[in-house]
N, C-alpha and C positions, 0 to 999 in steps of 0.2 A: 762402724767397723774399725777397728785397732789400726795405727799402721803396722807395715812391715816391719819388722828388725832390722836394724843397720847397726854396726859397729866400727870403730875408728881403727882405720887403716895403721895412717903412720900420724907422728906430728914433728914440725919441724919450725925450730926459730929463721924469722928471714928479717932483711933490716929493708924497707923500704924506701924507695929515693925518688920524686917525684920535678919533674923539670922547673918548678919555681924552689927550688931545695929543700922544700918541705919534705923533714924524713923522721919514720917511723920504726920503730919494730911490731913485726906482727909475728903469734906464732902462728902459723897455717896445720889444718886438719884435712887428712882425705879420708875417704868413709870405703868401709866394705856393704854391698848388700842395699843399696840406694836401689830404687824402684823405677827408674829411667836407665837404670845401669850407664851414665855419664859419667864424667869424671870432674864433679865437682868441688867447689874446695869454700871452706870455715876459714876464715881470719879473724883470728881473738886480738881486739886491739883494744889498749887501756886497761883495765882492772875491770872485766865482767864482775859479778857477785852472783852466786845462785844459792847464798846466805838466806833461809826463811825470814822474811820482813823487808829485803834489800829492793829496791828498785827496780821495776823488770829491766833488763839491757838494752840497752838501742843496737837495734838489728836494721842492716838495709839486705833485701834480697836486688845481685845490681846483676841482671843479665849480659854477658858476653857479649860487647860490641868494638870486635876487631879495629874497623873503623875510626870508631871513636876515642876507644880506650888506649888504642896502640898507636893511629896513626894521627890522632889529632883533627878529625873530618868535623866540621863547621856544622853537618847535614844533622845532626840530631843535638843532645845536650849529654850523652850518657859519660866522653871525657870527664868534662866539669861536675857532673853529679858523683864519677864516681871519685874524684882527688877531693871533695868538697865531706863527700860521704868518710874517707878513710879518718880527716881529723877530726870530724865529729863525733866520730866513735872512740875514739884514741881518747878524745878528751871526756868524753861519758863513760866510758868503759862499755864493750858490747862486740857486736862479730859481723863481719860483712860476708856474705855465702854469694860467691862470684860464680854463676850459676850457665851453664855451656848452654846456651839459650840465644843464639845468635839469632838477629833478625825477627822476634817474637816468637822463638820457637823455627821460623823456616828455614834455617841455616843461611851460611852466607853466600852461595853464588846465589839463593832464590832471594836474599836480600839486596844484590847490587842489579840482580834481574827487575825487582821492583823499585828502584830506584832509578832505572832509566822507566818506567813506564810512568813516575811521578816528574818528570823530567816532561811530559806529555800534560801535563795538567793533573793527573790526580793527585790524592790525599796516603799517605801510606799506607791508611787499613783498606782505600781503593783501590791500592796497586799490590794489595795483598790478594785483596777477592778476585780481582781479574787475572792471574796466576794461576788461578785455583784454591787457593789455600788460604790458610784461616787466618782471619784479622788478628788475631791471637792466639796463637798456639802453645801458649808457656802452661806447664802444669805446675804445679808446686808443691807437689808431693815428696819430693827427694829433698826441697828446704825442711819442709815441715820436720821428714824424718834427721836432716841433722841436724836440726832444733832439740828433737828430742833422747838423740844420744848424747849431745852436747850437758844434756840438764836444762835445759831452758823450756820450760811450760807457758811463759808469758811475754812476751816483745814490748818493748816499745816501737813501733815500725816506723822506720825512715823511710818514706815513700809518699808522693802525692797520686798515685795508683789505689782505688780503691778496690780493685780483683786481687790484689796481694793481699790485701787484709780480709775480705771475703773468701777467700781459698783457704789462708793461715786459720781461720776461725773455724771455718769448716771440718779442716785435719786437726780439730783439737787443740791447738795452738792460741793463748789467751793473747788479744792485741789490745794490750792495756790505753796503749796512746797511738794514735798517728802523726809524726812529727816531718812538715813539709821538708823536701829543701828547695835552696833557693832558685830564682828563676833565670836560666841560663839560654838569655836570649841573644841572636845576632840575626843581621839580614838574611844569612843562611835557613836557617832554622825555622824561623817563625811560622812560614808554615805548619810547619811537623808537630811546634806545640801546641797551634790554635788546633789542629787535627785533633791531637790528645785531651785538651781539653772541652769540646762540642764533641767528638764521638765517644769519650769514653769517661769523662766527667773526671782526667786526673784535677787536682787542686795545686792549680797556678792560675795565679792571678790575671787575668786577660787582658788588666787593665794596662798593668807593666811592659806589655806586649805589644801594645799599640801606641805608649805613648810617649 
């Protein structure tokens, strides 16, 4: 089945400035007609090509995590993934789709709701299921389609998540390569990665984690 139609809203230059002064320009894309009707957003950072014969683009799909991204919280990796993720594409040329996806899809009070019931011993896709609600609920349908207004038919995926690449493939979307990143461990955390990688097979290393 086709996707939906979407079409590019607005686009707009922004210079990006990151707390180790690591700074960029991206220009940012928002979409009409997206199929979550969210209000997510394209940043072209570096020199994409979608030149026939060039390189597919390094694409990360980086889910919304307030927490993380804004306030600096220890409790996941998605900060450091995602200021790790903006130079790496900057320096390959390609687009980061920051995607309204808070909490795997549960949004965020049901994310700090399951974060005190991991605070009790469970795992986060346990203090997902004991909520009600799904260990995963991101769909990626709405990347796929700004993939495909973009012009972009094939990725290279910046992702150690293998349902990102199995969903993108799915919606038509060619994942030339999966390209990790790196492992962004602290005593914080290390739970939530060894979770991610024993329930859901992301590719980080487990050894770096323990030792």
């Amino acid at each position: 089945m086709p996707l939906p139609a979407a079409t590019v809203r607005s686009r707009v230059h922004i210079p990006l400035g990151f707390g180790d002064g690591y700074q960029v320009e991206a220009e940012v894309f928002t979409f009409r007609g997206l199929a979550d009707g969210a209000e997510h957003l394209a940043l072209a950072l570096g020199e994409p090509s979608t030149e026939p014969g060039a390189p597919a683009p390094l694409v990360r799909l980086h889910s919304e995590c307030l927490t993380g991204d804004v306030f600096g919280s220890a409790r996941c990796d998605c900060g450091p993934q995602l200021r790790e993720s903006v130079e790496k594409i900057a320096e390959a040329g390609g687009y980061l789709l920051y995607l309204r996806q808070e909490g795997r899809g549960i949004g965020l009070y049901n994310k700090l709701d399951a974060y005190a019931l991991q605070d009790t011993g469970l795992d986060t896709y346990q203090a997902n299921a004991a909520l009600g609600l799904p260990e995963d609920g991101r769909d990626y349908t709405a990347a796929a389609q700004m993939l495909t207004t973009l012009g972009v038919p094939a990725v290279r995926l910046l992702s150690n998540n293998p349902d990102k690449a199995a969903q993108l493939t799915a919606l038509g979307i060619t994942v030339a390569d999966r390209v990790p990143t790196g492992v962004h461990a602290s005593p914080s955390n290390l739970r939530y990665l060894r979770a991610k990688v024993e329930h859901t097979g992301h590719s980080i290393p487990l050894a770096r984690l323990v030792g």
